[in-house]
C-alpha positions in Angstrom: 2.3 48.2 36.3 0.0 44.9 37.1 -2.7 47.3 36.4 -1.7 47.7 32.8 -0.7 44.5 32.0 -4.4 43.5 33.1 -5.6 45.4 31.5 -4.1 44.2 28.0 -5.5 40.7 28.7 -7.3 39.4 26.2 -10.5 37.2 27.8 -10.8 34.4 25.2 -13.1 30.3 25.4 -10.2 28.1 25.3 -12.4 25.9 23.1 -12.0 29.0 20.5 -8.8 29.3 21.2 -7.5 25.8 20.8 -10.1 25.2 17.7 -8.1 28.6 16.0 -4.6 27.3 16.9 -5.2 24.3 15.8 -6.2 25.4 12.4 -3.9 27.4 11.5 -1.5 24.0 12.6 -3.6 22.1 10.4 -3.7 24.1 7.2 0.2 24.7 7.6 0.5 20.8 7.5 -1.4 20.3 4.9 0.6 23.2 2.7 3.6 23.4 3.8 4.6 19.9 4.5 2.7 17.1 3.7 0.9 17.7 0.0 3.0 18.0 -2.9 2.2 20.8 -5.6 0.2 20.2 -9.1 2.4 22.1 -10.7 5.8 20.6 -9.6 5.2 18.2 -7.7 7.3 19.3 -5.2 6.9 19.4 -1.1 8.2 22.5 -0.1 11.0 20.5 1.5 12.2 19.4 -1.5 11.7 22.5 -3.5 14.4 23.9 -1.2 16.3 21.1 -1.2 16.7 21.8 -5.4 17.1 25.2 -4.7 19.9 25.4 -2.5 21.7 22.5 -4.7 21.5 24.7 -7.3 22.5 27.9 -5.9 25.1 25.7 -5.1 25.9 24.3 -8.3 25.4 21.2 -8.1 24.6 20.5 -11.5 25.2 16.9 -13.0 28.4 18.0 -14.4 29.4 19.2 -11.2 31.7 17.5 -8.7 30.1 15.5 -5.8 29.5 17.6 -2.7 28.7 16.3 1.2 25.4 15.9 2.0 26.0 17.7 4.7 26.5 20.6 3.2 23.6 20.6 1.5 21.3 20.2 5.0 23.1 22.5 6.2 22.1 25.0 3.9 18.7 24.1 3.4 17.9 24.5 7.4 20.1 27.7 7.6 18.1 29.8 4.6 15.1 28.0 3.4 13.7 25.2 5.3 13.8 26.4 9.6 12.9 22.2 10.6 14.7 19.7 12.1 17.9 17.9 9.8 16.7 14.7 9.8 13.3 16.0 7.9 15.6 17.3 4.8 18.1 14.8 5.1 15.3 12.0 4.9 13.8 13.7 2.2 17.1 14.1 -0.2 17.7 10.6 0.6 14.0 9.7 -1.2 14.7 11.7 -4.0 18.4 9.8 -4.5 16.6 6.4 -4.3 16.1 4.7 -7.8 13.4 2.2 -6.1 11.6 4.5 -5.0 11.5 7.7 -7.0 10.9 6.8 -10.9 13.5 9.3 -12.2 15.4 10.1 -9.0 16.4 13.7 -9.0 19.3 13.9 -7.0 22.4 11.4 -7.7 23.9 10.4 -4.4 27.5 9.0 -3.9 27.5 6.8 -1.0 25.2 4.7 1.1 21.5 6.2 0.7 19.6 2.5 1.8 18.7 -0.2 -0.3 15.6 -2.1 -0.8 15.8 -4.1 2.0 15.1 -1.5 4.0 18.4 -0.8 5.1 18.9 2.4 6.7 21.4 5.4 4.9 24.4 6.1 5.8 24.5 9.8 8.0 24.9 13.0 6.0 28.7 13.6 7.3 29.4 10.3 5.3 27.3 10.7 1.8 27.5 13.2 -1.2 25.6 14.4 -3.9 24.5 16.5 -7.0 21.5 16.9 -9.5 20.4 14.9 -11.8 19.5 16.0 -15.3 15.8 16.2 -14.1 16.6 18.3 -11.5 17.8 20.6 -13.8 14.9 20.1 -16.0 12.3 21.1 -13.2 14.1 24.0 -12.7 14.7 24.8 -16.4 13.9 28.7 -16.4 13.9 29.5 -13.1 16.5 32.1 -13.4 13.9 34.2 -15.9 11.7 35.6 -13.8 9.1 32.7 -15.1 8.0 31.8 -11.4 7.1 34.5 -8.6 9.6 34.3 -5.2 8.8 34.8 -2.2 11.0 36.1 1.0 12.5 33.0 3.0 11.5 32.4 6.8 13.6 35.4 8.0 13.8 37.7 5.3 17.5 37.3 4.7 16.9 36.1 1.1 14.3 34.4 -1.5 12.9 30.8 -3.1 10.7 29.9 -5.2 6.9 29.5 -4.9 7.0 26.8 -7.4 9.4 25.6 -9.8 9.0 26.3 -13.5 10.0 23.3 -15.7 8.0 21.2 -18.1 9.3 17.9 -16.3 5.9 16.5 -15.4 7.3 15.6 -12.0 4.0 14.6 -9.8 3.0 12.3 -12.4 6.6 11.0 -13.3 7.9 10.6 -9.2 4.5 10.6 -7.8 4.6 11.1 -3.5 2.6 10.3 -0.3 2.5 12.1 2.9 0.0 12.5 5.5 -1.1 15.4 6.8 -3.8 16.5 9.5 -7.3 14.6 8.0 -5.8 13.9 4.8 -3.7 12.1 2.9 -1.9 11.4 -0.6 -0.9 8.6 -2.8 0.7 9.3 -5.7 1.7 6.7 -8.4 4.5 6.9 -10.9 4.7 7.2 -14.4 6.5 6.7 -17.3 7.9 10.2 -18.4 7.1 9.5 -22.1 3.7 8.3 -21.7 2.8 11.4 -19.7 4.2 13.8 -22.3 2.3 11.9 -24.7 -0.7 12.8 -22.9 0.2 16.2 -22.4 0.4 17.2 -25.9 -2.5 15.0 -26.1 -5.2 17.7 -23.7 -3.1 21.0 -25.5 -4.7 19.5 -28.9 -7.8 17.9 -27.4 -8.2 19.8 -23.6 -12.0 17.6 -23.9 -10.1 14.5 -24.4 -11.8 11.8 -21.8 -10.0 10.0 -19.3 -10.0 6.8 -21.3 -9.0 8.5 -24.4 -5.8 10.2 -21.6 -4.9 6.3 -20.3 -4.9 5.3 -23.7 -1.9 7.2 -23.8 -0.8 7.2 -20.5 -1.6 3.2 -19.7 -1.4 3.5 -15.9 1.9 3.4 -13.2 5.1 3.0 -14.0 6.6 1.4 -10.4 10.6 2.0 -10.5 10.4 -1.7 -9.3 8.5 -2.9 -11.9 6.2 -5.6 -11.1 3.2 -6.8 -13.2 -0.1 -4.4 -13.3 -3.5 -6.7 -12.7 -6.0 -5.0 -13.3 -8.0 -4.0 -16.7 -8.7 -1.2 -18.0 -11.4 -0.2 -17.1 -10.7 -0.3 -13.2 -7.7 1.7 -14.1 -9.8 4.2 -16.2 -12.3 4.7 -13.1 -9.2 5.1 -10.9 -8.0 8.3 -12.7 -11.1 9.7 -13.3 -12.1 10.0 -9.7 -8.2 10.3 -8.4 -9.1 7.6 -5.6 -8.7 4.0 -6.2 -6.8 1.0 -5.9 -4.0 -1.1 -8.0 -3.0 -5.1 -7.9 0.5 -5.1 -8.2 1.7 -8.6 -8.3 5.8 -9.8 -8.2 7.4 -10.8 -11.8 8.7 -14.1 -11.6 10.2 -16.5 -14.0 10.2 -20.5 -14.5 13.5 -21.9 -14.1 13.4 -25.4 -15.4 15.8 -28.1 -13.5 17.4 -31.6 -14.0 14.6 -34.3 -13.7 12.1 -32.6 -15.1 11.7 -29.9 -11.4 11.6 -26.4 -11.4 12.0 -23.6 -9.4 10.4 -20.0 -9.7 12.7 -16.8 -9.4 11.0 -13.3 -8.5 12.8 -10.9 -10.5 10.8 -7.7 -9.3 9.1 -7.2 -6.6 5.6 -4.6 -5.8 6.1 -1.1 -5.5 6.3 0.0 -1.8 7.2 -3.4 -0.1 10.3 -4.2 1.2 12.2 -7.1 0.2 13.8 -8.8 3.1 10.5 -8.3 5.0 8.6 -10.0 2.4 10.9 -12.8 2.3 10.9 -13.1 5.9 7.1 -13.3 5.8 7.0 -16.1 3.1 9.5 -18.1 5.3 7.5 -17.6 8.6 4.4 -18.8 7.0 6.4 -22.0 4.9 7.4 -22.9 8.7 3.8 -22.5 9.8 2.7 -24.6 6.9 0.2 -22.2 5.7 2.0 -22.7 2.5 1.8 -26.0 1.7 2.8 -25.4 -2.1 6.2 -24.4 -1.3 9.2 -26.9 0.1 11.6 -23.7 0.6 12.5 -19.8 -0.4 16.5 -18.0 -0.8 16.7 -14.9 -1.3 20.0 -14.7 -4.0 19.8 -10.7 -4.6 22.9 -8.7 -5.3 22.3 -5.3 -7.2 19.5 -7.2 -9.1 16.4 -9.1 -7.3 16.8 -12.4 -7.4 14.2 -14.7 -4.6 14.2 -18.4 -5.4 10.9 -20.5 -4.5 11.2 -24.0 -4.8 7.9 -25.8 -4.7 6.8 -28.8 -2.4 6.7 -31.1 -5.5 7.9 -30.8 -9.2 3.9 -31.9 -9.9 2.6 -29.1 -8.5 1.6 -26.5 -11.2 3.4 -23.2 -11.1 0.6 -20.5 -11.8 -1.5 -22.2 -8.7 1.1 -22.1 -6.4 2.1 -18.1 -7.2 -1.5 -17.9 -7.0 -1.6 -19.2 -3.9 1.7 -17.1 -2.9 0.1 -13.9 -4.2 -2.9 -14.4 -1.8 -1.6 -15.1 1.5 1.5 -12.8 1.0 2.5 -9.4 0.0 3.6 -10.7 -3.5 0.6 -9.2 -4.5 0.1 -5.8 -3.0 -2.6 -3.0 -3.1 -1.3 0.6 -3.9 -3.9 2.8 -2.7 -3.9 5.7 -5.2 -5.3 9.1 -3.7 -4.2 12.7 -5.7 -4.4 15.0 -3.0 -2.4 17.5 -4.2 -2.3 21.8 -3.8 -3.9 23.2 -6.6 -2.7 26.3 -8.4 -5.0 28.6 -5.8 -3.2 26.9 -3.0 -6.0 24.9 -1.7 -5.8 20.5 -1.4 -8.2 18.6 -3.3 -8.3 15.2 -4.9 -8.4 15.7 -8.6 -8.8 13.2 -11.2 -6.5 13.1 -14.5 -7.8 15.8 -16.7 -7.3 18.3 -13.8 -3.9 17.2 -13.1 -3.0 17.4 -16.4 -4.9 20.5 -17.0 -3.2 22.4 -14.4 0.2 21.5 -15.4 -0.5 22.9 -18.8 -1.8 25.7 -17.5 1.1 26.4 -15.8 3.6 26.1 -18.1 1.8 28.4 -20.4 2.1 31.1 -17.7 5.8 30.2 -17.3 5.8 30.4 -20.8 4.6 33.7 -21.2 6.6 35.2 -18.1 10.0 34.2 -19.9 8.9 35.5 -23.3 8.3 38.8 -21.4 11.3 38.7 -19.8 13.3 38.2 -22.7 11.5 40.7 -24.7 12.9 43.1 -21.8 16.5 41.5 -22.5 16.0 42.0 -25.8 14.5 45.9 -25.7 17.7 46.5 -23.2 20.1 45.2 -25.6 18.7 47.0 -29.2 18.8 50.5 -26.9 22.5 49.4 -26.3 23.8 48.5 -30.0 21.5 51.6 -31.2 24.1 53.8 -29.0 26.9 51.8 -30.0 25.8 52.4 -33.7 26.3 55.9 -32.8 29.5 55.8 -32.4 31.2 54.3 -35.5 29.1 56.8 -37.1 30.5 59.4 -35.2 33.7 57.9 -33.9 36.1 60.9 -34.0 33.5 63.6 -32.5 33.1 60.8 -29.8 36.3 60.6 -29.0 37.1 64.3 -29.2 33.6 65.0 -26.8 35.4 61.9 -24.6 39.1 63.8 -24.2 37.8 67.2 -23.8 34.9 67.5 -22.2 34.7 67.4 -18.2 31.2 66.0 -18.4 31.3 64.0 -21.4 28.0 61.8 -20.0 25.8 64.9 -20.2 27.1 66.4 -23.6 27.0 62.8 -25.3 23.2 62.7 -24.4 22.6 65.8 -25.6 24.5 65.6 -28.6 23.4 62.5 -30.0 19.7 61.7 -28.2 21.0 59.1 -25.9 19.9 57.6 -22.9 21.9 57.1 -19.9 21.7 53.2 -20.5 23.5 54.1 -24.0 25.9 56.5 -22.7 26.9 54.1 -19.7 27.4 51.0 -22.5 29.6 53.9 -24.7 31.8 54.9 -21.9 32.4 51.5 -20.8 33.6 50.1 -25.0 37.2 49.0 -24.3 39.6 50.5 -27.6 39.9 47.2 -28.9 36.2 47.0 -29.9 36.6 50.3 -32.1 37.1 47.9 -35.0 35.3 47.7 -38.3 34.7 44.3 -37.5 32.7 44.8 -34.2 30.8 47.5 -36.3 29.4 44.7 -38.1 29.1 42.5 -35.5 26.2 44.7 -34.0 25.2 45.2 -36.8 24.4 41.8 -37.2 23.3 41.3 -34.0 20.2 44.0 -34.1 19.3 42.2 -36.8 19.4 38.6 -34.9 17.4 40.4 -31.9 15.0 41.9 -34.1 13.8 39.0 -35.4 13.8 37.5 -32.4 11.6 40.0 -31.0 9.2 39.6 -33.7 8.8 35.9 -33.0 8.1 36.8 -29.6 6.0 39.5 -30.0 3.7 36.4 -32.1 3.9 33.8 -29.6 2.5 36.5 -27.0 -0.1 37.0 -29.3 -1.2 33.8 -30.3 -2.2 30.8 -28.6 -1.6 28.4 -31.5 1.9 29.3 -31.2 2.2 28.9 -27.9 0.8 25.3 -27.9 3.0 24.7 -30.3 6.6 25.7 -28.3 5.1 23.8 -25.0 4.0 20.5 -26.7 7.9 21.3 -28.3 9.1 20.9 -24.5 7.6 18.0 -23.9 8.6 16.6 -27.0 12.6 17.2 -25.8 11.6 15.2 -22.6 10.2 12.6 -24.2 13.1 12.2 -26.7 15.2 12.4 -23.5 13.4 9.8 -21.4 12.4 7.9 -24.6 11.3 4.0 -23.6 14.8 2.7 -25.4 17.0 4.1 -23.2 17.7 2.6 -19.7 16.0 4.9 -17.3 13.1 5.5 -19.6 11.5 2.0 -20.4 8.4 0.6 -19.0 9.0 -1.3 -16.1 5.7 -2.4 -14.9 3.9 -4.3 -17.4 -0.1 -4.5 -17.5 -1.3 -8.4 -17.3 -5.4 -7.5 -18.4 -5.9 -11.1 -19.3 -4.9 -12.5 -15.7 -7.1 -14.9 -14.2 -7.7 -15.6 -10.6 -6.8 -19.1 -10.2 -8.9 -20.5 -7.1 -6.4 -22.9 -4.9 -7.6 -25.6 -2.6 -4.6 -25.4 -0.4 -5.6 -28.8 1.4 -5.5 -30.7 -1.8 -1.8 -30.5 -1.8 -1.2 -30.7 2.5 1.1 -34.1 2.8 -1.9 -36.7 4.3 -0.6 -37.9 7.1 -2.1 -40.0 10.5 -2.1 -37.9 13.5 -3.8 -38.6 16.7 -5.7 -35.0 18.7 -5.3 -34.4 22.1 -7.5 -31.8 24.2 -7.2 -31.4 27.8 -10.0 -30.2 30.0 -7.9 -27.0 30.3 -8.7 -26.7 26.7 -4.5 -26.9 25.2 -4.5 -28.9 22.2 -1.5 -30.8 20.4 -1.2 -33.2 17.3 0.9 -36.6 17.8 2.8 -38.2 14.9 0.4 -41.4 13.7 -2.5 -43.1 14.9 -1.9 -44.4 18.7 -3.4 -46.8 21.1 -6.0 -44.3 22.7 -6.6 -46.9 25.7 -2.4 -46.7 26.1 -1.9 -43.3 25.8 1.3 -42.0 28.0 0.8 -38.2 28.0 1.8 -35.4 30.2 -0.2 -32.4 31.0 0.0 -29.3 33.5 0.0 -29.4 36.9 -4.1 -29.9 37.6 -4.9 -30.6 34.3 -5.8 -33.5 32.4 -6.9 -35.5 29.3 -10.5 -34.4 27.9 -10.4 -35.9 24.1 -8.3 -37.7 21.7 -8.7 -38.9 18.3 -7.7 -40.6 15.2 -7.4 -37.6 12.0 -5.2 -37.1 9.2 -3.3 -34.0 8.3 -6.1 -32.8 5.6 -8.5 -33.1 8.2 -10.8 -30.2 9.9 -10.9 -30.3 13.6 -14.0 -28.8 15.0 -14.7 -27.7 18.3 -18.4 -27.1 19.4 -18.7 -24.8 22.2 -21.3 -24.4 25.1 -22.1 -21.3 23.3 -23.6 -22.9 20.7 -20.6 -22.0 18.1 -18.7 -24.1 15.8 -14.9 -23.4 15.5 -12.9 -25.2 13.1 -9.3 -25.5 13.0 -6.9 -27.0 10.1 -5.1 -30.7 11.6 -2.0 -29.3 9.9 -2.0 -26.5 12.0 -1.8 -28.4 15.3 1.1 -27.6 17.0 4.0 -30.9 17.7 2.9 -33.1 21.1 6.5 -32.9 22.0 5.1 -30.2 24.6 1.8 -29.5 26.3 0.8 -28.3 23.0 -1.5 -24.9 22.5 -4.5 -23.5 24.2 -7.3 -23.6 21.8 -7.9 -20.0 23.3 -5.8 -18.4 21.2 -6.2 -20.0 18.0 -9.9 -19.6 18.3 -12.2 -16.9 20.3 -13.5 -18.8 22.5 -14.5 -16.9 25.7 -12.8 -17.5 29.2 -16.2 -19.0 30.4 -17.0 -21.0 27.3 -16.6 -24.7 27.9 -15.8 -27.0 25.1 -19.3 -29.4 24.3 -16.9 -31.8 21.9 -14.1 -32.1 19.7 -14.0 -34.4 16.5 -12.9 -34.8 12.7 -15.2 -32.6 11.1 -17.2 -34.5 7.9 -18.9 -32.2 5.9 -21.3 -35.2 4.3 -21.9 -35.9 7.6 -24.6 -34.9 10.0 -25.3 -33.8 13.5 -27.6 -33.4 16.4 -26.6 -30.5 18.8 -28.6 -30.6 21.8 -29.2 -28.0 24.8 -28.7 -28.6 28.8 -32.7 -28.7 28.6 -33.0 -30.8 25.7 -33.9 -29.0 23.1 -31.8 -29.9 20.0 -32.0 -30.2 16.0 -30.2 -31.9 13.1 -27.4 -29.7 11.3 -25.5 -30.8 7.9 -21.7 -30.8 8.4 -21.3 -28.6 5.5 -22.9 -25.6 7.8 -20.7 -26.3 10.6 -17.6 -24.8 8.8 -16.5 -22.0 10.6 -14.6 -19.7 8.1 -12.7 -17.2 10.7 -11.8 -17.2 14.4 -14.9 -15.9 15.7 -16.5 -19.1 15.1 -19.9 -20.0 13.4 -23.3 -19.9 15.9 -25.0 -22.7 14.8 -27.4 -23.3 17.8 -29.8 -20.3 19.7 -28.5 -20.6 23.8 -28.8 -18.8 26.8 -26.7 -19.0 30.2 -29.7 -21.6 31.8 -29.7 -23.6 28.5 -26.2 -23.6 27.0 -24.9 -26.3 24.9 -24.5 -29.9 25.9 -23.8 -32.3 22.8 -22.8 -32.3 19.0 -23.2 -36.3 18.7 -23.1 -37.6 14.4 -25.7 -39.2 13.3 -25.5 -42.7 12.7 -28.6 -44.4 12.9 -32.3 -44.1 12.6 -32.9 -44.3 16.2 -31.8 -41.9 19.1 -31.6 -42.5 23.2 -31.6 -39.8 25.5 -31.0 -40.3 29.5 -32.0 -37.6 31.5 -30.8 -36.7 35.5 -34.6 -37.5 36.0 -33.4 -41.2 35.8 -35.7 -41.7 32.8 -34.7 -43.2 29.2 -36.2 -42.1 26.0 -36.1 -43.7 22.7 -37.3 -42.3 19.4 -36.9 -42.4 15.6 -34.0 -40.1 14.2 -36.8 -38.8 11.6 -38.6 -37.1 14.3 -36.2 -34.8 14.4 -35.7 -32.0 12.1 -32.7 -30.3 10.1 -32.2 -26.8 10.7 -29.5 -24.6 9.6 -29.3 -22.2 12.7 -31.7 -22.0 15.7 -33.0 -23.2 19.1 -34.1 -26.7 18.2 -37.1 -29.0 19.2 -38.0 -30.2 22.5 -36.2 -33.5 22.4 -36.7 -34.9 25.8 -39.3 -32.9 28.5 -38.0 -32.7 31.9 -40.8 -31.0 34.3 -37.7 -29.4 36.9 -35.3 -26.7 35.6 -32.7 -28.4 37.5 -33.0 -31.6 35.3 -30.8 -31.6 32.5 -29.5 -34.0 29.5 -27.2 -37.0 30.8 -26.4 -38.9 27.6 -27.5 -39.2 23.6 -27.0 -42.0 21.7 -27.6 -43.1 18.4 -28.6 -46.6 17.3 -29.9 -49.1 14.5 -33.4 -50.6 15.8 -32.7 -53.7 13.7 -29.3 -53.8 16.1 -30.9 -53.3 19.2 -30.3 -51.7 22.1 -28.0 -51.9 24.7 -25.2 -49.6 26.9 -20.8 -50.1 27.4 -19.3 -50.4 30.6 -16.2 -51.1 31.8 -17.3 -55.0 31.7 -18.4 -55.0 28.4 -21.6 -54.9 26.1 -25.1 -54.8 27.6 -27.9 -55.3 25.5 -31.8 -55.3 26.3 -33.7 -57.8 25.3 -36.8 -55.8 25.2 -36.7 -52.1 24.9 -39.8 -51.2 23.7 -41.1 -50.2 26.5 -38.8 -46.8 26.4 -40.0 -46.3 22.9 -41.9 -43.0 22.8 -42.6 -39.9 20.9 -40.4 -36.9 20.8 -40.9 -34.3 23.2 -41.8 -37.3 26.5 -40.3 -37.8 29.5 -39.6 -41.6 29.1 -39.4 -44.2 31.4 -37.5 -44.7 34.7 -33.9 -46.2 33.9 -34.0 -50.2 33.4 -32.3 -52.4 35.8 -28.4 -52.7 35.7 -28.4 -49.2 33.7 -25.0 -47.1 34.9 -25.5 -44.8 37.3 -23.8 -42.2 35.8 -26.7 -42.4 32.9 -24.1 -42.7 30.1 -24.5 -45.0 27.7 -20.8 -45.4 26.7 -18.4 -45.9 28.9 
């Protein structure tokens, strides 16, 4: 027995194994769950989710039925997955704000914009919607092929057959294994417009398609940013990207204020989380335009912004809104859909809308055959039935006398078994005159019916004709002057981008910086005595800097790294506590000391010097460091880091050195760089001798050095006087030991 079952094992490479498995896991992802279908747009989730509704019948007119009873169904003959999948997945289709043209109606809690969860199955109900039924529209006539479900008890659809343009009306997303999709929505009408549009013209360009089409239709509505062209380059590739901005209105108030209301919000985003962001950021004053925000929605949106001052202009404050904040979101568009072979690829407009065509002429041709059978059945009935008023009484007699009357009315008359069986079953009542000529006139109805179908099957012309008639129905159904049907995101092409200097409205106000040597930083209220300063710090820390700024101000930090790091006063955090270590509002490394801290002045300039003295003059406008990273200004290494960013403020400069040796020379020796390592400033002949001190000073002023006693100037410092790039002279008499020339 081990023997045999030995022998039936198959020796396989796991790579090749899992590589296999996980294929086939892939590609049933990708078809099966996560890409909707070009023809109906439909996962096959939600295909069985209509299915089972209306084998149901659920139809609009229909009563309300528990959504659990609809899950229930769905897992138990079509879809073998878990009920929160199809449960999920009804509740999106219920959704007004997010499904254009939602095609289930639901009774009950199914989540709100907010975000708000639904309510669970047991407690919900639902039925169709009118475009449900519309997607379906046919099914029952053999126009779509049907395939066995997952255990062979029954059948579904492959695809549904209607001439709703779902995939472009509802759009989708889902991600599957490697790919994804993105599907906008549309406005029903528009895209039936563009339908009849590629039967006439199937070369029609994509521009000549958009012209028709205009772009999405969001079921929140929202404004549409970009122009035309962008949107034309979109869906002619299928990838691309759309600005959806918030609608808002200008509410005026008394004494000549305002306030702006957000109306409609962009597709996708969810309300209270957007408010919540706007608040969080008002709070951290990185919107300084705007005083407050209330969110006032009931079943309408309604999100109040009151603005900092009524002289602030509205557009630059929504500008200012729409950039730091989702008020203006990105939809990512990406149609990755199945095609009609069953395979996923993106495909631009004319495909989309090509393949949809295409298939509703096949459904169209499937349901003319099918009722051409109907109709062939029925004429071979009435013939028979003809039959007998002709012959009524030999009928009868052949009826009450014979034992086999089936066989002897076929042979008698030339019927088939289909006849006799329709003759046999003719109730007395029928044997009328009347119902003589009531199949009478009904051959005559089918006939002509027939003929008309026999044309259609035969001619194309005829055939565009009845499906640009279908999507004329839908579009008189969804037309843009009913309720569900109008255009609800606008297109703004003409919108500027209004640049806002955020710091030209931040309140100016004094504030006085304070770094530690542990590096936490904090902003007191006002301008305070700096030689009375009562502060308290953590346990083995202490005061490093402090300052006179105003609220407007940048605060740069240069670190032994050579990098600039700036940081907005505003942002400061209170000095009620030990403030905020710089650390985490900049990225400046664990064993990156701080070199100096001051009010940034972009008209002014600066020397930075190295350990070794090396240094060079940088304007303040390239010290600006635009993101956390910082901006390297000066060229170090770990045995010549930074030592000094010291303004320049006069046209000669001091250096001490721990050589004990002075140097003095003329600012103009020194030049202006943008980035690098610098110019020997002062020489020092030992690697362990390093920069003490720099100082800038007028000539016609003198020189001189602070102590704690005061002023000391030299009566004759010329001797120190050199060129750039000397050692000096040895220190002069009375000169601080600690080689600083402030104290």
């Amino acid at each position: 027995m081990v023997k045999e079952i030995i022998e039936k094992i198959d020796s396989q490479q796991l790579s090749d194994a899992l590589s296999t498995r996980y294929l086939s896991y892939a590609v049933s992802t990708i078809v099966s769950r996560a890409l909707p279908d070009v023809r109906d747009g439909l996962k096959p989730v939600h295909r069985r989710i209509l299915y089972s509704m209306l084998r149901q019948k659920l139809s609009p007119g229909a009563a309300f039925r528990k959504c659990a009873t609809v899950v229930g169904d769905v897992l138990g003959h079509y879809h073998p997955h878990g009920d929160s999948s199809v449960y999920d997945a009804m509740v999106r289709l219920a959704q007004d704000f997010s499904v254009r043209y939602p095609l289930i109606d639901g009774q009950g809690n199914f989540g709100n914009i907010d975000g708000d969860p639904q309510a669970a199955y047991r407690y919900t109900e639902s039925k169709m919607t009118e475009a449900a039924m519309l997607i379906m529209d046919g099914i029952d006539e053999d126009s779509v092929d049907m395939m066995p479900n997952f255990d062979g008890t029954t059948t579904e659809p492959v695809v549904m057959p209607g001439a709703f343009p779902n995939l472009l009306a509802n759009g989708g997303m889902g991600i599957a294994v490697g790919m994804a999709t993105n599907i906008p929505t549309h406005n029903v009408a528009e895209v039936c417009d563009a339908l009849s549009l590629m039967v006439d013209k199937p070369e029609s360009t994509t521009a000549q398609i958009m012209k028709k089409m205009i772009g999405p239709d969001f079921p929140t509505g929202g404004v549409l940013i970009d122009d035309f062209d962008t949107i034309v380059k979109n869906y002619e590739t299928g990838r691309g990207a759309f600005r959806i901005r918030c609608r808002y209105e200008i509410e005026e108030l008394e004494r000549g204020g305002y306030q702006v209301v957000i109306t409609e919000i962009p597709y996708g985003i969810i309300k209270s989380k957007m408010v919540e962001q706007i608040g969080e950021l008002i709070d951290a004053k990185k919107l300084p335009l705007i005083d407050d925000i209330v969110d006032e929605s009931t079943t309408d949106v309604r999100i109040v912004i009151t603005p900092k001052s009524r002289n602030i202009p509205a557009d630059k404050m929504m500008a200012h809104l729409f950039a730091m904040t989702d008020a203006e979101y990105k939809f990512n568009m990406n149609f990755n859909v199945i095609d009609s072979n069953g395979a996923p690829r993106v495909m631009g407009i004319r495909d989309v809308l090509l393949e949809f065509i295409a298939h509703q002429k096949n459904v169209l041709l499937r349901r003319t055959k099918w009722r051409l059978g109907n109709i062939d059945r029925r004429l071979e009935i009435l013939g028979g039935l003809l039959i007998v008023y002709l012959n009524l009484d030999r009928v009868i007699e052949i009826i009450r006398t014979e034992d086999d009357p089936k066989a002897v009315l076929m042979a008698e008359f030339s019927l088939t078994e289909i006849q006799v069986e329709s003759i046999l079953n003719t109730r007395l009542r029928a044997l009328r005159k009347l119902e003589e000529m009531e199949i009478r006139r009904e051959d005559k109805e089918l006939r002509a019916e027939r003929e008309k179908l026999l044309a259609l099957l035969g001619d194309p012309e005829i055939q565009n004709a009845q499906i640009k008639a279908w999507f004329a129905d839908i579009k008189k159904q969804y037309d843009k002057k009913t309720t569900l049907g109008r255009r609800r995101t606008t297109w703004a092409p003409s919108t500027e981008n209004i640049v806002v200097d955020a710091e030209e409205f931040i309140e100016k106000e004094p504030i006085t910086i304070i770094l530690s040597t542990m590096g936490w930083i904090r902003a007191a209220r006002g301008h305070l005595d700096l030689n009375a300063l009562d502060l308290k710090f953590k346990e083995g820390d202490e005061l490093r800097y402090a300052f006179h700024a105003m609220t407007n101000d940048k605060i740069n930090l240069f670190g032994s790294s050579g990098r600039m790091f700036t940081l907005g006063a505003n942002d400061l955090p209170s000095a009620r506590g030990f403030g905020e270590s710089v650390r985490m509002m900049a990225d400046i490394g664990a064993e990156e000391s701080i070199v100096n801290a001051f009010v940034l002045n972009t008209a002014t300039k600066y020397l930075v010097v190295s350990r070794h003295g090396n240094g060079f003059i940088v304007a303040g406008e390239n010290c600006v460091a635009q993101t956390r990273t910082g901006k390297q200004v000066m060229n170090v290494d770990d045995k010549n880091p930074a030592a000094f960013c010291v303004p320049v403020t006069g046209d000669t400069i001091a250096m001490s050195g721990s050589n004990d040796k002075i140097l003095i020379f003329a600012t103009a020796e020194v030049p202006e760089m943008i980035r690098g390592k610098g110019v020997i400033l002062q020489k020092y002949n030992a690697e362990r001798t390093y920069v003490l001190d720099v100082m800038f000073f007028n000539a016609a002023d003198g020189f001189g050095w602070t102590t704690g006693r005061g002023t000391t100037k030299l009566d004759d410092w010329k001797p120190w006087v050199g060129k750039r790039a000397t050692q000096g002279r040895t220190i002069p008499v009375g000169f601080p030991r600690s080689g600083k020339f402030g104290k």
